[in-house]
C-alpha positions as CSV (number, residue, x, y, z in Angstrom):
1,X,41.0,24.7,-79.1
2,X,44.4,24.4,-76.7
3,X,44.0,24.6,-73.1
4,X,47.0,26.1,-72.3
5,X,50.5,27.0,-74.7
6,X,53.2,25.1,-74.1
7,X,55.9,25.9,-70.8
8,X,58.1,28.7,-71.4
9,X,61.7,27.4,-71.8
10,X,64.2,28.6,-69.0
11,X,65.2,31.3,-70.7
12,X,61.8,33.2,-71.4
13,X,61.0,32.1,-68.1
14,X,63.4,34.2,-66.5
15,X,62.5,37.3,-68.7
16,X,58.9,36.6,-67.8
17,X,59.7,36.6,-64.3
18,X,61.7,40.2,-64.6
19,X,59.4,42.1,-66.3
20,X,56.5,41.1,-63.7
21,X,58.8,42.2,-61.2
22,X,58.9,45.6,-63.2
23,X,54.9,46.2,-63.3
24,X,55.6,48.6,-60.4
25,X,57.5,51.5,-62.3
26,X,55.9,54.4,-61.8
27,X,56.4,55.5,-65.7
28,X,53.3,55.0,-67.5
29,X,55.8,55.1,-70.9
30,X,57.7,51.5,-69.5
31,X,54.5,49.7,-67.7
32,X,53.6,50.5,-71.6
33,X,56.4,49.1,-72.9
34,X,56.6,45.9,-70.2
35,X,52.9,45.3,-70.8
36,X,53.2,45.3,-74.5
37,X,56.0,42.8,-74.4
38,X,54.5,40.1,-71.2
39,X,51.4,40.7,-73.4
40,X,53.3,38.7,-76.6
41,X,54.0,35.6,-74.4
42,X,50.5,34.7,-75.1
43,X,48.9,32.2,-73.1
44,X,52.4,30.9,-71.1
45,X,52.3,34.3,-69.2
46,X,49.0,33.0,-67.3
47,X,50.2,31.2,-64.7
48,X,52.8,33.4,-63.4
49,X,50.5,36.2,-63.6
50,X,48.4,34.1,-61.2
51,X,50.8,33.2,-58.7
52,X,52.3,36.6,-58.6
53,X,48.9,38.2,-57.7
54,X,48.4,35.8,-55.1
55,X,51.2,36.8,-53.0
56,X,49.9,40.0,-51.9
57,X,51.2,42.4,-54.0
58,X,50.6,46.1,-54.4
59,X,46.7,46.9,-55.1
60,X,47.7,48.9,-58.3
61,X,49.9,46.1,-59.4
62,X,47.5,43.3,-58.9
63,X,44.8,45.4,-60.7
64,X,47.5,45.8,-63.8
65,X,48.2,41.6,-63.3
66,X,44.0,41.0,-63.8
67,X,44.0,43.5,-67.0
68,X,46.9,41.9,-68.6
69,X,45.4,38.5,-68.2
70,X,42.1,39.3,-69.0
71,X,44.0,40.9,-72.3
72,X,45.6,37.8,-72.9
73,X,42.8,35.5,-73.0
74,X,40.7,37.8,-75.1
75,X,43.4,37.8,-78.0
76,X,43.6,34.3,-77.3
77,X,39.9,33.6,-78.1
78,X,40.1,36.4,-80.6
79,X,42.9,34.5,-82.6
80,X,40.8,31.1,-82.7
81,X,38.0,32.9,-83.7
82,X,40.1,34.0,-86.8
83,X,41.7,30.8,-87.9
84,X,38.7,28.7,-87.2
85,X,36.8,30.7,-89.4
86,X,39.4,29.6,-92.4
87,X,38.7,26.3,-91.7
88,X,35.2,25.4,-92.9
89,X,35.8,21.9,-91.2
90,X,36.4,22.6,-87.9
91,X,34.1,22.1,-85.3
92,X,31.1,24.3,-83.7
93,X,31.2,22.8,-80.8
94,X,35.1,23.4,-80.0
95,X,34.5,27.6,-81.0
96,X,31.4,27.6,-78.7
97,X,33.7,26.1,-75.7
98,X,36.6,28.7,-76.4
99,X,33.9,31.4,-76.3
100,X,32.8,30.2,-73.1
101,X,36.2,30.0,-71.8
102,X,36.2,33.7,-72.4
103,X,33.7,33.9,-69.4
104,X,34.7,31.0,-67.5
105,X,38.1,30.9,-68.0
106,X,38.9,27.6,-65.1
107,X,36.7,25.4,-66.5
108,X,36.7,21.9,-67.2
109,X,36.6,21.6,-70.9
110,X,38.1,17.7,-70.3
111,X,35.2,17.1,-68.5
112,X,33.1,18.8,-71.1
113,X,34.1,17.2,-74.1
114,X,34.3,13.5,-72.2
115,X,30.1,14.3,-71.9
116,X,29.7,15.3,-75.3
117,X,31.6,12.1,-76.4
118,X,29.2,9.6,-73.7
119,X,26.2,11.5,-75.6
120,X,27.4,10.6,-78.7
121,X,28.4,7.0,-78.5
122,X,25.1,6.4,-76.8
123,X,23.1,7.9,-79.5
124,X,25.3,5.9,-82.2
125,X,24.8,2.1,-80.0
126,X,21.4,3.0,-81.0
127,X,21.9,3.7,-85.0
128,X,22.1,1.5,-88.0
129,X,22.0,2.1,-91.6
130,X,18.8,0.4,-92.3
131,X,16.7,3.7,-90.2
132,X,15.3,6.3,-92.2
133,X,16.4,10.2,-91.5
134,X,12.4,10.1,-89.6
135,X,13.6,7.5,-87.5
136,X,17.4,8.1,-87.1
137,X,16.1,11.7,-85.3
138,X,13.6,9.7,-83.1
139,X,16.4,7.9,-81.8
140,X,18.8,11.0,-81.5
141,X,15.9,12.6,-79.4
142,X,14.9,10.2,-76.9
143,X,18.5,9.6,-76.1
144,X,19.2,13.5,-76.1
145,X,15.8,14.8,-74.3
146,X,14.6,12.2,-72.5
147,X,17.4,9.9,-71.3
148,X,20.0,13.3,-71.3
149,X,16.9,15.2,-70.0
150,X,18.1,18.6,-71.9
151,X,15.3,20.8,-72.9
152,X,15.1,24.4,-73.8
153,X,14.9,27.0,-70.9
154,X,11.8,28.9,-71.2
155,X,12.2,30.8,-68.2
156,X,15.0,33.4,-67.8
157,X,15.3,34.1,-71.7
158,X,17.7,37.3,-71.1
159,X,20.3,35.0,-68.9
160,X,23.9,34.6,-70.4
161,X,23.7,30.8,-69.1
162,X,21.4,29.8,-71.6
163,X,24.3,31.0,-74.3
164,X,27.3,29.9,-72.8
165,X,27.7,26.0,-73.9
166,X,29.4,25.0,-70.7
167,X,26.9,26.0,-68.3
168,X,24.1,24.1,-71.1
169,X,25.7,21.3,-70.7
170,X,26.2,21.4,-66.8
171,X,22.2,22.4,-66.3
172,X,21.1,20.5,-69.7
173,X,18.9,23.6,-70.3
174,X,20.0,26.8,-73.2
175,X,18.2,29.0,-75.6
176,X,17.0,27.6,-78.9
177,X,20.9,28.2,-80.4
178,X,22.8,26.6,-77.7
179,X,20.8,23.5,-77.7
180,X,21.0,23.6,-81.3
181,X,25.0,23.6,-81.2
182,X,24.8,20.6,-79.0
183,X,22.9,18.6,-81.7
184,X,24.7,19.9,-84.5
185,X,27.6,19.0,-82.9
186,X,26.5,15.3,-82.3
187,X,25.4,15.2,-85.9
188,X,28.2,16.0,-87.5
189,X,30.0,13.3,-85.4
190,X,27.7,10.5,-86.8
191,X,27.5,12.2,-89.9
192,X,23.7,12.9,-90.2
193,X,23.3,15.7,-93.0
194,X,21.7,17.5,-90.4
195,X,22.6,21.8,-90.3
196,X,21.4,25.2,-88.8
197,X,18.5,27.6,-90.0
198,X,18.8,31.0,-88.8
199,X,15.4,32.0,-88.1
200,X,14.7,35.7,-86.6
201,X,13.8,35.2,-82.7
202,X,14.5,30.9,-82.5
203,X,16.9,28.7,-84.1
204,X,16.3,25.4,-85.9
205,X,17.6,22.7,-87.8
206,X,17.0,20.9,-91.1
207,X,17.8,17.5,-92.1
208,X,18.8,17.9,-95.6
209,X,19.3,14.6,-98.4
210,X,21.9,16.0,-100.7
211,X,25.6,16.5,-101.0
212,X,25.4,20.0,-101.3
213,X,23.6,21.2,-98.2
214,X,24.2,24.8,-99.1
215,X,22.4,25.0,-102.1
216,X,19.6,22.9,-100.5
217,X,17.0,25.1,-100.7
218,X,14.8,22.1,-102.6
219,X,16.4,19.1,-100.8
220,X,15.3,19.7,-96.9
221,X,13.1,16.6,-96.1
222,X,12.0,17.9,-92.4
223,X,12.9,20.3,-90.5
224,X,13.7,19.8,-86.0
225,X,13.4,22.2,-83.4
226,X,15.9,21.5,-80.4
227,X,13.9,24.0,-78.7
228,X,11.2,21.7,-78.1
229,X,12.4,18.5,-77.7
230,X,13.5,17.8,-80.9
231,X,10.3,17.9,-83.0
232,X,9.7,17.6,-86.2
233,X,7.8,19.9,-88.7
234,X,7.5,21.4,-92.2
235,X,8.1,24.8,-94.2
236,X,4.4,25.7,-93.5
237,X,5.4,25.9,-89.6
238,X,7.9,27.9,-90.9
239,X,5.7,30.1,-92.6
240,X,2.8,30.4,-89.7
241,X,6.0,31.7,-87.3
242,X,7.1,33.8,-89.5
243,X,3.4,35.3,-89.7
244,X,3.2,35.3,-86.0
245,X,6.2,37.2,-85.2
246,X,4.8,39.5,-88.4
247,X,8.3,38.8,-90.2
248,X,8.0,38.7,-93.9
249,X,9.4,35.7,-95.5
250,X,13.1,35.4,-97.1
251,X,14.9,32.3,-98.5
252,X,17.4,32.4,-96.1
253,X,15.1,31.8,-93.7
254,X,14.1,28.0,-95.0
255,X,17.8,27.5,-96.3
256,X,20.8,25.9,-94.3
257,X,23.6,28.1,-92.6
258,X,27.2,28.0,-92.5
259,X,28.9,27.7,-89.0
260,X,30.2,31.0,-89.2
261,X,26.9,32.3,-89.0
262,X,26.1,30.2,-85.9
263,X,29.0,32.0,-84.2
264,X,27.8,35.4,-85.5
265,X,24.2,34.3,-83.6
266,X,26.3,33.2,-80.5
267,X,27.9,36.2,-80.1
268,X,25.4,39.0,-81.0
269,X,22.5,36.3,-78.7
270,X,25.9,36.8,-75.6
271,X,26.1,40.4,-75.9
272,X,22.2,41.1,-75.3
273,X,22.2,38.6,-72.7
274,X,25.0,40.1,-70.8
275,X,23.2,43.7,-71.8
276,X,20.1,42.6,-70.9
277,X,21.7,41.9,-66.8
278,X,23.4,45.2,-66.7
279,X,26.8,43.5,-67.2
280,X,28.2,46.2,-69.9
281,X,32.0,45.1,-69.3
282,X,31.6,41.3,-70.8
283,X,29.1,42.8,-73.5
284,X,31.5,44.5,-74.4
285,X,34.3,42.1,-74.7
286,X,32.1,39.6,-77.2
287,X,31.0,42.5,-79.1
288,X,35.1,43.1,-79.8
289,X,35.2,39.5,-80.2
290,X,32.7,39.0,-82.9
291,X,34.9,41.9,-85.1
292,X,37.0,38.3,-85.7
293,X,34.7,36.9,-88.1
294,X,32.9,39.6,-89.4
C-alpha cells in the first residue's frame, strides 16, 4: 500500500493548479469535464485539493473540492483492492490498512506497521524450532493477549471500530475477524502454517501441518480462536457451535480460506456495522468497494 503518489512534476503541477481555479464555472458540462480530468491525477491531486479548501473558498466549491477527494481515495483503495487480489502473496494485513484508510484517511499507518513489527519480533525472541505447533501458539498468545493485552470486544458488536484494523490496534480490542487479521498477519511473518476459517457469525483459525493448506481438509491439527484469547479446540467445538447457532454443517466450514475471502468478510462485517449506526453514506462506499474482488 503507498501512502501518497509521487509529486507532480512542474508541469502537471501547473495544470493542476488551473483547473482547481476552474471548479467555479457555472457549466455543469465543463465542472464535468475539469472533474473528470483533476480526477486522473490520482492521488497527487490530494494535497492541493486540501490547501485550496482551506483558504476560504466558495461553499459550492469547497463542497465540489471534498467530493472529488473523497472520489479519489475511493478509486485509490478500489485499485489496490484489484491488484492485490492478483497477487496471492501479498499481505492481509497491508489490504486491511488501505481499507481503513478509506475511513480514516490521516492516519498513521508508519506508526501502525512500526507496532505490528514490535509485536512480531517479540513473539519470534520467544520462538525456536525445537517447540511443537501446541507450544509455538502458547507462546504467540501470552505475548499477544496478555503482555499486548488485545482481546475480543464483547460489548458494542454492531461498532465499525471493531472492523477497522487501525482503531484494533489503537484500542487492542475488534470483532472475531479483525483480531484474527492481526494474528494471521503475525503468522505469516514467522511463517507458522497457521490460516483463516470462515465460520457463519465468528471467525477462527487453524493451524494446519501440510504444504498444501488448501486442500487441508485432513491435515488441521487444532484449531484457535482469537476471539477468546487465543484458545485452542477441536472440530467437535466446531460442530457443537454450529448446533448452537442451528447452522447445518458444510466443509467449508472446518476447511482453511483464502485471503480474498477474508477481505470479502471485512467488507460485508464494515458495511453492517456502518448500517447497523445509521451511517448509510460509508456503507455505501465499502459495499462499491467490495465489487473489486468479487
Amino acid at each position: 500500500m503507498q501512502d501518497r503518489a509521487m509529486n507532480l512534476d512542474k508541469t502537471k503541477s501547473k495544470e493542476l493548479k488551473a483547473l482547481v481555479r476552474l471548479l467555479d464555472d457555472p457549466d455543469l458540462a465543463v465542472i464535468n469535464q475539469i472533474e473528470d480530468r483533476i480526477l486522473s491525477f490520482g492521488e497527487a491531486a490530494i494535497d492541493l485539493l486540501e490547501s485550496t479548501n482551506s483558504i476560504g473558498i466558495e461553499k459550492e466549491v469547497s463542497n465540489r473540492i471534498d467530493e472529488l477527494i473523497r472520489k479519489i481515495r475511493f478509486n485509490s483503495v478500489y485499485s489496490q483492492l484489484v491488484e492485490w487480489k492478483q497477487n496471492d502473496q501479498a499481505s492481509l494485513f497491508e489490504m486491511a490498512l488501505s481499507i481503513s484508510a478509506m475511513h480514516y484517511p490521516k492516519m498513521d499507518i508508519k506508526a501502525l506497521r512500526e507496532l505490528m513489527d514490535k509485536i512480531t519480533r517479540d513473539v519470534w525472541l520467544e520462538m525456536n524450532e525445537e517447540l511443537t505447533p501446541l507450544e509455538k501458539v502458547e507462546i504467540f498468545n501470552h505475548i499477544f493477549f496478555e503482555i499486548y493485552s488485545f482481546y475480543g470486544n464483547k460489548g458494542n458488536l454492531s461498532s465499525p471500530q471493531n472492523s477497522l484494523i487501525n482503531d484494533v490496534l489503537e484500542s487492542k480490542k475488534g470483532n472475531s475477524l479483525s483480531m484474527s487479521i492481526l494474528y494471521l498477519e503475525i503468522a505469516r511473518r514467522l511463517n507458522m502454517p497457521i490460516y483463516g476459517i470462515d465460520l457463519p457469525q465468528n471467525f477462527v483459525l487453524a493451524y494446519v501441518n501440510d504444504e498444501s493448506v488448501l486442500s487441508a481438509k485432513h491435515r488441521v491439527l487444532f484449531y484457535i480462536n482469537p476471539f477468546n484469547k487465543g484458545i485452542i479446540f477441536t472440530k467437535k467445538d466446531i460442530d457443537a457451535f454450529l448446533k448452537q447457532i442451528n447452522e447445518p454443517p458444510r466443509n467449508a466450514y472446518y476447511e482453511v480460506c483464502d485471503n480474498v475471502s477474508v477481505v470479502k468478510r471485512l467488507l460485508s462485517e464494515l458495511v453492517e456495522s456502518f448500517s447497523a449506526v445509521g451511517q448509510d453514506d460509508n456503507a455505501e462506499t465499502f459495499q462499491r468497494l467490495s465489487k473489486a474482488i468479487d
